[in-house]
ZADO-1210 file (C-alpha; in nm, 4 decimals, padded with zeros to 6 digits):
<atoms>
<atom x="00.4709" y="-01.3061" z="-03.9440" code="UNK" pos="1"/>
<atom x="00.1023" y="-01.3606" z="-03.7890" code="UNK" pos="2"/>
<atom x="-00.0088" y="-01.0531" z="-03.5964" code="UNK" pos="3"/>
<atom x="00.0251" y="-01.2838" z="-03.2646" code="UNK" pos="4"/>
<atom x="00.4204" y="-01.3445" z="-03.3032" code="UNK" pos="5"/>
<atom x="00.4606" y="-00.9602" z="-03.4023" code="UNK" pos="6"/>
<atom x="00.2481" y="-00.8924" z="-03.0600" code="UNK" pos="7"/>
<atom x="00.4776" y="-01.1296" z="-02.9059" code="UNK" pos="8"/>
<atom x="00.8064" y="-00.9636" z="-03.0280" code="UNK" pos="9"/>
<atom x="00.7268" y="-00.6205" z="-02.9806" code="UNK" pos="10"/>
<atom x="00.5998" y="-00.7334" z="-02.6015" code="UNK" pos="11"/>
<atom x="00.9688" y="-00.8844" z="-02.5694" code="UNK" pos="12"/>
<atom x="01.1480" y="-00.5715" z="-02.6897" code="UNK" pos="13"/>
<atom x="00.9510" y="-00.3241" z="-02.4638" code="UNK" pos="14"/>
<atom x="01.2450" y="-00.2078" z="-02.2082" code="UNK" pos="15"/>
<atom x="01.1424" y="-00.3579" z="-01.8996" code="UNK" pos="16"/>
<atom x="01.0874" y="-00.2320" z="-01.5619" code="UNK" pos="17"/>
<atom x="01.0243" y="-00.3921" z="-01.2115" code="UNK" pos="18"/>
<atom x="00.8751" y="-00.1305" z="-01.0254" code="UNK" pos="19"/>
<atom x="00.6285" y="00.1393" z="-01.1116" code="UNK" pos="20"/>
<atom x="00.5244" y="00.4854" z="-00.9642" code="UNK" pos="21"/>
<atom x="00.1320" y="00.5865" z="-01.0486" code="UNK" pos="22"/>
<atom x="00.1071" y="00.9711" z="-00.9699" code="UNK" pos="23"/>
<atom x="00.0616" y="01.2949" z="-01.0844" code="UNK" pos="24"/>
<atom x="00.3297" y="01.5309" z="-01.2742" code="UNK" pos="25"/>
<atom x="00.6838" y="01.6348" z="-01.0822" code="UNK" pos="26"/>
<atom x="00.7308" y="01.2734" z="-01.0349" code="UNK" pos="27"/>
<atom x="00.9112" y="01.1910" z="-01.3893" code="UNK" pos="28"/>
<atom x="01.2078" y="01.4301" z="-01.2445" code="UNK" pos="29"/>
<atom x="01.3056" y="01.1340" z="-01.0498" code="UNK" pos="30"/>
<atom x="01.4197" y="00.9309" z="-01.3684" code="UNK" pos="31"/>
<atom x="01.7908" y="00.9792" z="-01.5362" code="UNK" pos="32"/>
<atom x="01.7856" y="00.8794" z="-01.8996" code="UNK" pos="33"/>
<atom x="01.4268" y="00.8527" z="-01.9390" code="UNK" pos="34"/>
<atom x="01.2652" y="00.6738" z="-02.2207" code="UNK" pos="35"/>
<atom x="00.9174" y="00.7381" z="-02.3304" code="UNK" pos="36"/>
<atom x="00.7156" y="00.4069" z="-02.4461" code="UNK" pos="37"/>
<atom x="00.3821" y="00.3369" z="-02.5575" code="UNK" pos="38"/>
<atom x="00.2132" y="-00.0172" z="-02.4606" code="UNK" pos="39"/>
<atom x="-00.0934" y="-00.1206" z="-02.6109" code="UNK" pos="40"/>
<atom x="-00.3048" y="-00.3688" z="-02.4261" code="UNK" pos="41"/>
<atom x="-00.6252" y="-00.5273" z="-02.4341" code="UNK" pos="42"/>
<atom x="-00.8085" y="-00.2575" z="-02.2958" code="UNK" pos="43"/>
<atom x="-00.6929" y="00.0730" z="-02.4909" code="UNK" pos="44"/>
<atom x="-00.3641" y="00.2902" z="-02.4222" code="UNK" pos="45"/>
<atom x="-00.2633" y="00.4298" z="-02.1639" code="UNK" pos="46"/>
<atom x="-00.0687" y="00.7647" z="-02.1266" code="UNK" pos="47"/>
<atom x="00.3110" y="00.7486" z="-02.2252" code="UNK" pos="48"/>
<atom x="00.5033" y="00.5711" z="-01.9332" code="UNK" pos="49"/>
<atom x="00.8390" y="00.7306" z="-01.8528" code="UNK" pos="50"/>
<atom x="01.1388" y="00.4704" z="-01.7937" code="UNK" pos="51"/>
<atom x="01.4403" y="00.5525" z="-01.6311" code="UNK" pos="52"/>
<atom x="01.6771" y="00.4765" z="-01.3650" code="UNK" pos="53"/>
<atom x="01.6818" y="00.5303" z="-00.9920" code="UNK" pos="54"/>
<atom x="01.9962" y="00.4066" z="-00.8175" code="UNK" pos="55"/>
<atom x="02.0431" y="00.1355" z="-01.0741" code="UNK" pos="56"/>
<atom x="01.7189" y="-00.0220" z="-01.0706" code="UNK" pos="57"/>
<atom x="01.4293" y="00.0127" z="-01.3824" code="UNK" pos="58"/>
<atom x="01.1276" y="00.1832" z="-01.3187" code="UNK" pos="59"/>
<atom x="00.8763" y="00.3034" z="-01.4781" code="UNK" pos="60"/>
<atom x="00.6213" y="00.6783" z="-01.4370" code="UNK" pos="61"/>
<atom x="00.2843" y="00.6309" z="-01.5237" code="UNK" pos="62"/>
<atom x="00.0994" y="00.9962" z="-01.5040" code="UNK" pos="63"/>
<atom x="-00.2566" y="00.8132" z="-01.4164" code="UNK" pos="64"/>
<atom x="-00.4571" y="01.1631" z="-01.5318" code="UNK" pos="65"/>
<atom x="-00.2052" y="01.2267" z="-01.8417" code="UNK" pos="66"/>
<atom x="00.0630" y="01.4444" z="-01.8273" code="UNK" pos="67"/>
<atom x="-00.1677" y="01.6966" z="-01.9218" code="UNK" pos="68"/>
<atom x="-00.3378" y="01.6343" z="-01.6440" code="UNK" pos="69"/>
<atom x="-00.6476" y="01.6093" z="-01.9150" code="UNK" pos="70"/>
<atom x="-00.8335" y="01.2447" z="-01.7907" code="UNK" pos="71"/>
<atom x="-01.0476" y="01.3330" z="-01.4996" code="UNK" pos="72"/>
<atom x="-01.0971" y="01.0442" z="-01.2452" code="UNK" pos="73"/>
<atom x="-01.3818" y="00.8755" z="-01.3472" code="UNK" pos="74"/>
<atom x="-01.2664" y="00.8517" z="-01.7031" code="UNK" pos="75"/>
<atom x="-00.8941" y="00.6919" z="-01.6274" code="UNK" pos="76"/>
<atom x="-00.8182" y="00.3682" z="-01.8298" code="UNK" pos="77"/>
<atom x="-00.7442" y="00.2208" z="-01.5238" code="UNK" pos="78"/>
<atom x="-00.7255" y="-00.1596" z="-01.6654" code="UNK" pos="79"/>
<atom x="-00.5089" y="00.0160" z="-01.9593" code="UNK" pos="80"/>
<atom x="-00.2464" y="00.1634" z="-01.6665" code="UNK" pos="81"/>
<atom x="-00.2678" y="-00.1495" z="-01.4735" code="UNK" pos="82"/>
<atom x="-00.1945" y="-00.4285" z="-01.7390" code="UNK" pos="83"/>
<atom x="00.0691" y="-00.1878" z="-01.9710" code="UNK" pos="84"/>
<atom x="00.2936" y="-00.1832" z="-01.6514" code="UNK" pos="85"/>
<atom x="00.2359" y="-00.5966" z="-01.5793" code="UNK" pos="86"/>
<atom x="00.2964" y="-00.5967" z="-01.9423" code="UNK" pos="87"/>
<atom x="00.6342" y="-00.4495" z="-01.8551" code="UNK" pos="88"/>
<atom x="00.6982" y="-00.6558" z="-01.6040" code="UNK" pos="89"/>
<atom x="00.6239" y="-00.4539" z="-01.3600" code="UNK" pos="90"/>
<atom x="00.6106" y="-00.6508" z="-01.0042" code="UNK" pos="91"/>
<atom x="00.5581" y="-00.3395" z="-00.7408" code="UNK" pos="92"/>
<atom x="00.3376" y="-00.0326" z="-00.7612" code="UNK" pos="93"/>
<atom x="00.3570" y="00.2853" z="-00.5496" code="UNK" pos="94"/>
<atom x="00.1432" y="00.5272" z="-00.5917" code="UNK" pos="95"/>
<atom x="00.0563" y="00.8677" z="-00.4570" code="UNK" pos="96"/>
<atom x="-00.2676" y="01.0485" z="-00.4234" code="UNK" pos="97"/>
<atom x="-00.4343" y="01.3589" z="-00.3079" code="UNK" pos="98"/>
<atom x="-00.7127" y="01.2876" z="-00.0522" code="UNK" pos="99"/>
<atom x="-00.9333" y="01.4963" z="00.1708" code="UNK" pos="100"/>
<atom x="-00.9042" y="01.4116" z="00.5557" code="UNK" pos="101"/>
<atom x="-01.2838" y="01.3082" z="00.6837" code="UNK" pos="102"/>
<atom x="-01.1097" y="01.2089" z="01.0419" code="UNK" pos="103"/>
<atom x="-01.0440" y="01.5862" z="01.2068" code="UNK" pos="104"/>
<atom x="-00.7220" y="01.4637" z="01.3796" code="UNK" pos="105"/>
<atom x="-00.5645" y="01.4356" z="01.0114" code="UNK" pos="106"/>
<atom x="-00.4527" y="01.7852" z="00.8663" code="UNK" pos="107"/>
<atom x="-00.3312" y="01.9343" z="00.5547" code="UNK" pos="108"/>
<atom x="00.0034" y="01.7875" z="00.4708" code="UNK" pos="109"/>
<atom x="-00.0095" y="01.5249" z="00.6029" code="UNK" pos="110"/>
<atom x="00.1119" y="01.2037" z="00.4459" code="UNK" pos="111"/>
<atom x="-00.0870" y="00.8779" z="00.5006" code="UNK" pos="112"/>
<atom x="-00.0052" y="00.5498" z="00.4132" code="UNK" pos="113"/>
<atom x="-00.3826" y="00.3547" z="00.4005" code="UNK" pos="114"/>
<atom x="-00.4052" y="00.0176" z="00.5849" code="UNK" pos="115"/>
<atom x="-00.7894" y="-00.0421" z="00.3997" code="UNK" pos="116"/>
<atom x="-01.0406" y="00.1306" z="00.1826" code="UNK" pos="117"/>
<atom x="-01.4246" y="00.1583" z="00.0905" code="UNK" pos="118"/>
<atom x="-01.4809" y="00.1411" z="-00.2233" code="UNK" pos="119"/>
<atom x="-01.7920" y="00.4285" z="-00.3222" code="UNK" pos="120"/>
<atom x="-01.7339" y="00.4281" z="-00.6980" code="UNK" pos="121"/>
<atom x="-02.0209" y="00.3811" z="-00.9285" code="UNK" pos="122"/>
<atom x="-01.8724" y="00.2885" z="-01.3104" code="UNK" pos="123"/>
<atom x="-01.5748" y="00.1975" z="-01.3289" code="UNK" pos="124"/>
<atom x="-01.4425" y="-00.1330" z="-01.4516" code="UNK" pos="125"/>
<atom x="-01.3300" y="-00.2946" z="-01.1636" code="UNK" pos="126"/>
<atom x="-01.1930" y="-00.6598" z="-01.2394" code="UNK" pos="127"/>
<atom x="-00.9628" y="-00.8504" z="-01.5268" code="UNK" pos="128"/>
<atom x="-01.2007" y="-01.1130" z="-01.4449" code="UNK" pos="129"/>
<atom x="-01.5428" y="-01.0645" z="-01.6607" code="UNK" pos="130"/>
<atom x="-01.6053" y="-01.4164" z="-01.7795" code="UNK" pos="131"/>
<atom x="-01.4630" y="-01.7752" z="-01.6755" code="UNK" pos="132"/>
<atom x="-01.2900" y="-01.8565" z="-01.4615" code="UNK" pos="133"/>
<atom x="-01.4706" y="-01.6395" z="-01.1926" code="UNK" pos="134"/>
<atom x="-01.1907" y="-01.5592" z="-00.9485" code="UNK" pos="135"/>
<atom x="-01.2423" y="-01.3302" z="-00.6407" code="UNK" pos="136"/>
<atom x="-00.9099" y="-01.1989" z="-00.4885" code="UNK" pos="137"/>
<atom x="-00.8242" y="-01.1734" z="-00.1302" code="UNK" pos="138"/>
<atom x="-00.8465" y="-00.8337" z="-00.0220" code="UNK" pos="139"/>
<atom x="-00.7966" y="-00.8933" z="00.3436" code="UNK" pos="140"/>
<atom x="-00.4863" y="-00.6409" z="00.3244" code="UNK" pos="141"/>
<atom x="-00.5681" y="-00.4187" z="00.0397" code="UNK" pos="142"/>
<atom x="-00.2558" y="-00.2905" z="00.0190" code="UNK" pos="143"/>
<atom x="00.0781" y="-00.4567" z="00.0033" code="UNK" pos="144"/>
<atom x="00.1988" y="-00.5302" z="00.3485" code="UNK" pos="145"/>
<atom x="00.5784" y="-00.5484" z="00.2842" code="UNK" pos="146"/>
<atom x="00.5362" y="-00.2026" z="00.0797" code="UNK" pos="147"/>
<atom x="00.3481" y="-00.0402" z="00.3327" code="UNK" pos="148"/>
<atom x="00.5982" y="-00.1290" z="00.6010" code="UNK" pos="149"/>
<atom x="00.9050" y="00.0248" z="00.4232" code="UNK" pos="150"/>
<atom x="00.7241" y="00.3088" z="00.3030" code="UNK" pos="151"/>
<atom x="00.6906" y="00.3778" z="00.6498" code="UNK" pos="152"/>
<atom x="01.0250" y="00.3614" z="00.7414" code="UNK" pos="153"/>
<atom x="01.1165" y="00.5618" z="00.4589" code="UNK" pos="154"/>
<atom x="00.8562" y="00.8600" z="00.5484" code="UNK" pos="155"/>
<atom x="00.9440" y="00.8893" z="00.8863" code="UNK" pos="156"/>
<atom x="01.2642" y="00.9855" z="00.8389" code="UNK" pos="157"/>
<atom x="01.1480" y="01.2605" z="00.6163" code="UNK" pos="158"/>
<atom x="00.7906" y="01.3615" z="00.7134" code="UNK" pos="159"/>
<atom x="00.7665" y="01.5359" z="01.0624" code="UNK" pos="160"/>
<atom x="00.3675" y="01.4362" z="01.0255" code="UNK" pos="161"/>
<atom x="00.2833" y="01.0619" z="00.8855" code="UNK" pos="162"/>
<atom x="-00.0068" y="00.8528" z="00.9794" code="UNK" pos="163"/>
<atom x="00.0743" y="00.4525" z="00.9250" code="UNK" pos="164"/>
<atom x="-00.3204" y="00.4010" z="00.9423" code="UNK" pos="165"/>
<atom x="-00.6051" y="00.4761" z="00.7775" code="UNK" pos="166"/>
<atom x="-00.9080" y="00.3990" z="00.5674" code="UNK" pos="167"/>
<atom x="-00.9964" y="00.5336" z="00.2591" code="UNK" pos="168"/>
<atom x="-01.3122" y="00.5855" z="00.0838" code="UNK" pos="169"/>
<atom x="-01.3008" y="00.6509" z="-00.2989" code="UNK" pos="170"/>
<atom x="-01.6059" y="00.7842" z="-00.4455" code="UNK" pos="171"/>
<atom x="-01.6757" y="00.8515" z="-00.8210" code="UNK" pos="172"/>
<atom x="-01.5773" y="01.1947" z="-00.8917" code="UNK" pos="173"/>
<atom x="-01.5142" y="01.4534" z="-01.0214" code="UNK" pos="174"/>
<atom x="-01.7427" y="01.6674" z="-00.8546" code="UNK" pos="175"/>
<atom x="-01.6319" y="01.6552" z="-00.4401" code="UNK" pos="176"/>
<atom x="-01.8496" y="01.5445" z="-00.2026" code="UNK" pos="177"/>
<atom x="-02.1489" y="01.6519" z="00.0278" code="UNK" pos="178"/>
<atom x="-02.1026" y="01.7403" z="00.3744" code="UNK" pos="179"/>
<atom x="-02.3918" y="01.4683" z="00.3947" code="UNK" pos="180"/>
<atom x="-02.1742" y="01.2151" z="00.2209" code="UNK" pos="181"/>
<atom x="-01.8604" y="01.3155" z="00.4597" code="UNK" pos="182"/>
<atom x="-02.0874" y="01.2188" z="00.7408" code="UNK" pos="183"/>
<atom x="-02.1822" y="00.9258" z="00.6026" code="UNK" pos="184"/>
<atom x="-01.8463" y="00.7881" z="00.5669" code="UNK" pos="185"/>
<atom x="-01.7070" y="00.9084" z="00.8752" code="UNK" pos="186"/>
<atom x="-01.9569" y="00.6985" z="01.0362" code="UNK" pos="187"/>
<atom x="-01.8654" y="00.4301" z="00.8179" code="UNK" pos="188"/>
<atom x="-01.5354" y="00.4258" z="01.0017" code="UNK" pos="189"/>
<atom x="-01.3436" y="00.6354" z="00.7144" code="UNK" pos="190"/>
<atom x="-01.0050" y="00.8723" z="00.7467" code="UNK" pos="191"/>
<atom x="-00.9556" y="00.9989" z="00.4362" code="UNK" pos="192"/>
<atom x="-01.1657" y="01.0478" z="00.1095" code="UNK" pos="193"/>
<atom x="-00.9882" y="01.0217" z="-00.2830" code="UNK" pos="194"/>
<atom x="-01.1200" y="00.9564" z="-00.6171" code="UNK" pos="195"/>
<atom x="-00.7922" y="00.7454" z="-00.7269" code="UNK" pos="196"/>
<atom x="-00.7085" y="00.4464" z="-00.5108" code="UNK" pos="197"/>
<atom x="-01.0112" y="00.2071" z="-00.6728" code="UNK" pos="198"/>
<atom x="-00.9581" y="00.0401" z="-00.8958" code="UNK" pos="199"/>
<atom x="-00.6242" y="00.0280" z="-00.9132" code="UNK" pos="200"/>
<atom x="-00.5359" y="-00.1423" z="-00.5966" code="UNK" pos="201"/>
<atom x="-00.7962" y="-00.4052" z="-00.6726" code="UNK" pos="202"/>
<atom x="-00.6480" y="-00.4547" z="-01.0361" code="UNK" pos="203"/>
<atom x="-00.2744" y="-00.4630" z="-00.9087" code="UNK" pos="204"/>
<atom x="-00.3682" y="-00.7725" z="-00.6541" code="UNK" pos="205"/>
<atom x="-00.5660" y="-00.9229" z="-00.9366" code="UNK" pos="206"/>
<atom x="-00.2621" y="-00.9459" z="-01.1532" code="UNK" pos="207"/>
<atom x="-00.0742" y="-01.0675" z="-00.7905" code="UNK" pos="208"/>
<atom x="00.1216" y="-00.7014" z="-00.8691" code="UNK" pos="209"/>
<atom x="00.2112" y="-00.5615" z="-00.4904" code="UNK" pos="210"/>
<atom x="00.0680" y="-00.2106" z="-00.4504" code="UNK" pos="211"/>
<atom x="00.0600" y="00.0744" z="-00.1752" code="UNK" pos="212"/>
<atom x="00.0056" y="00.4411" z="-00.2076" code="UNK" pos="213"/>
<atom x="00.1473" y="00.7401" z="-00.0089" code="UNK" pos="214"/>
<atom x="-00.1518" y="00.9809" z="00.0250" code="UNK" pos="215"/>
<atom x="-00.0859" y="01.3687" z="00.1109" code="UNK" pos="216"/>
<atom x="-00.4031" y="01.5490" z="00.2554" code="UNK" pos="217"/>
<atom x="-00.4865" y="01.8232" z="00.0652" code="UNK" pos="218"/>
<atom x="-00.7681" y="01.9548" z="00.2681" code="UNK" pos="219"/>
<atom x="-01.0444" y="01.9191" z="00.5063" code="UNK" pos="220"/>
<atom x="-01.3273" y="01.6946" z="00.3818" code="UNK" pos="221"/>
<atom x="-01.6629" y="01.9028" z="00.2980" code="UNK" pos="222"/>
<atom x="-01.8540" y="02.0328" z="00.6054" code="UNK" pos="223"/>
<atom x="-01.5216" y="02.0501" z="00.7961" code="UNK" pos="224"/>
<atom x="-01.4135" y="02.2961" z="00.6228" code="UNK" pos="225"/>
<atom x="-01.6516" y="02.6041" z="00.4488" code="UNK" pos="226"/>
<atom x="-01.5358" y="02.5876" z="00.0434" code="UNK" pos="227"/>
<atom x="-01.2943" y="02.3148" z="-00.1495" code="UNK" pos="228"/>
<atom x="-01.1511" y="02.3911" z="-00.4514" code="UNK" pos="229"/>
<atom x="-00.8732" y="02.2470" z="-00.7419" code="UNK" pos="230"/>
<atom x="-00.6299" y="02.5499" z="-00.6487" code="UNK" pos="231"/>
<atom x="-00.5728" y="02.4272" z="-00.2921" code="UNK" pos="232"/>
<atom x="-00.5206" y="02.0636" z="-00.3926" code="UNK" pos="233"/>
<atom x="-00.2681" y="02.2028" z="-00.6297" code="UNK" pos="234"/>
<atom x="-00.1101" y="02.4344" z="-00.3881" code="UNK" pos="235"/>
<atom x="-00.0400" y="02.1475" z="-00.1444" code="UNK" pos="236"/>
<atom x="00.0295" y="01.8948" z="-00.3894" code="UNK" pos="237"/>
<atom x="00.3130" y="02.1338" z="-00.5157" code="UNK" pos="238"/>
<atom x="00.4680" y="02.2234" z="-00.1579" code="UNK" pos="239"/>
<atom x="00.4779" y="01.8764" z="-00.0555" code="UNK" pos="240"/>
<atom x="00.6039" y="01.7353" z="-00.3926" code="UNK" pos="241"/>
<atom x="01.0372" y="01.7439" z="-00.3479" code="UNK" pos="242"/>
<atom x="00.9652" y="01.5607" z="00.0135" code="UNK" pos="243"/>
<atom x="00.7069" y="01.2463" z="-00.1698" code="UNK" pos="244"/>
<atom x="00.9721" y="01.2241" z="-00.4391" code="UNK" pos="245"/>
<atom x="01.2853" y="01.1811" z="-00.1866" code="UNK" pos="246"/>
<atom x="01.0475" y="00.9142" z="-00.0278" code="UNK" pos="247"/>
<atom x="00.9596" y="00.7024" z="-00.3501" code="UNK" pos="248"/>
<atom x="01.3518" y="00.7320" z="-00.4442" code="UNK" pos="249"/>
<atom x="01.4878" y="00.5791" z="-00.1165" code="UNK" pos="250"/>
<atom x="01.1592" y="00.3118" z="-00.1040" code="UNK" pos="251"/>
<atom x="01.2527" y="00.2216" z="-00.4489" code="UNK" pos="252"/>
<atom x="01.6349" y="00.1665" z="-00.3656" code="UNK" pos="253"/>
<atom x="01.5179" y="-00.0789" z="-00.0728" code="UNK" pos="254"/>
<atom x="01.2623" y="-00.2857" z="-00.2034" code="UNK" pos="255"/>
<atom x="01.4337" y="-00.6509" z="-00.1814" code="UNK" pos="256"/>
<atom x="01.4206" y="-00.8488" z="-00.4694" code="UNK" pos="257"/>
<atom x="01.1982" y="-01.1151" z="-00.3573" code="UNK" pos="258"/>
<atom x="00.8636" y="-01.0628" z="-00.2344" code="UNK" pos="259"/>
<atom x="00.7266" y="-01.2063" z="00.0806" code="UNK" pos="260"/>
<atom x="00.3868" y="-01.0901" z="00.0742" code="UNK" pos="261"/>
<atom x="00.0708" y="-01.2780" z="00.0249" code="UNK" pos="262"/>
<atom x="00.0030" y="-01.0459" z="-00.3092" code="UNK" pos="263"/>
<atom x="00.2653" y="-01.2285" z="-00.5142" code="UNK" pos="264"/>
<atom x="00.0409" y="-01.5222" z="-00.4695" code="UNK" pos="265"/>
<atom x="-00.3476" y="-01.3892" z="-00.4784" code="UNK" pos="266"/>
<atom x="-00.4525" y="-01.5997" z="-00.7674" code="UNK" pos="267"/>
<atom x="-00.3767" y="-01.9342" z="-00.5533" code="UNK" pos="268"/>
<atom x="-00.7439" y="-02.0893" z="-00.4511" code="UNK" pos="269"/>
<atom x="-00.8966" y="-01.7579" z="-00.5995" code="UNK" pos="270"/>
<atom x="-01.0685" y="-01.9672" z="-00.9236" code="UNK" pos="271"/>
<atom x="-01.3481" y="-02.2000" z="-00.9642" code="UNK" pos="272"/>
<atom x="-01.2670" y="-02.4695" z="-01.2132" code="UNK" pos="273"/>
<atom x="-01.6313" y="-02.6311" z="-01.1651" code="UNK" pos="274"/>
</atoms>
């Protein structure tokens, strides 16, 4: 057997899932009878993705920083994470992220669901697309529309504080940023600053995967308030953890099986064939 066919085989018997979470650990509790696979792909391995079921339907955990929590932002495979789950056949992505809040009228524990973003990173692959045929995906609604709108439906009826706007900036990492830089991008028109959401949202669409995330602010940006630090990201991450996984269960149960968003198609008229 040629080392194609065996590719193709062992791509055939990988259990299958149709939706994906991206976040950080306490998620994989959501799973009954999880399996732990390994998917190799083009562009390394990623961490283990956790299988299981929730309410009947596949999907798969993907801790984007390890389990370990070892992989520091900047240094995330994220073309690995993004092509092992389309590998999977993986169709929808939620994710979840913790973000600083640059507009003041945001405050800790809050959940967000982002309408756009700025992208500030600096060297991170950000595209499938290297060589021919140069394709640039839409990104008129960075994140998935028809996610977005049942997330929200979902979170309200669990969160007593939920914004269903905002923009977030992503910036390199891992060191936070400048009060300077804070200024910048509130000026810039930006809510909320992470170190996650790019590329991954650009590398779901490019793949025509859907993808939204749920972000939780963890504290005030830099300059808002006097001193950041890892513990209080943790601290929050941890309180609001049991409420973000009751939300991804019941969005998960209610996705409907056929997509009517314009990410299902964002290759169409994206290519030039010269």
């Amino acid at each position: 057997m040629t080392s194609s066919k065996a590719e193709e085989r062992r791509w055939r018997t990988l259990r299958k899932a149709d939706a994906a979470i991206i976040g950080g650990s306490g998620l994989e509790k959501l799973f009954k009878d999880m399996e732990q696979i390994h998917v190799g792909t083009p562009y390394g391995i990623p961490p283990t993705i956790s299988v299981g079921d929730v309410g009947g339907k596949s999907v798969a955990f993907l801790s984007r920083h390890s389990v370990q929590h070892s992989i520091p932002p900047h240094k995330v495979n994220y073309r690995a994470n993004i092509y092992a789950l389309f590998k999977i056949g993986v169709k929808r992505i939620l994710a979840t992220n913790a973000v600083g809040a640059i507009n003041v009228d945001f405050k800790p524990g809050d959940l967000v669901v982002p309408h756009d973003l700025i992208d500030f990173t600096k060297l991170r692959n950000l595209s499938f697309y290297d060589e021919a045929l140069v394709t640039h995906v839409d990104m008129s609604q960075p994140f998935c529309p028809e996610v977005r709108k049942l997330l929200m439906k979902i979170i309200k009826k669990h969160a007593e504080k939920v914004w269903n706007r905002g923009v977030i900036v992503c910036t390199e990492g891992p060191r936070l940023e400048t009060p300077a830089e804070i200024e910048m991008f509130r000026g810039l028109g930006c809510d909320l600053v992470g170190m996650t959401v790019v590329p991954e949202a650009v590398l779901a669409r490019e793949l025509e995967m859907c993808y939204a995330t749920v972000s939780f602010v963890s504290n005030m940006a830099a300059g808002i308030q006097q001193r950041l630090t890892a513990k209080e990201v943790s601290a929050v991450a941890k309180e609001r953890m049991p409420v973000i996984q009751q939300i991804l269960r019941e969005t998960i149960l209610y996705l409907p099986q056929k997509r009517k968003c314009p990410c299902a198609n964002a290759l169409q008229d994206a290519r030039f064939r010269g």
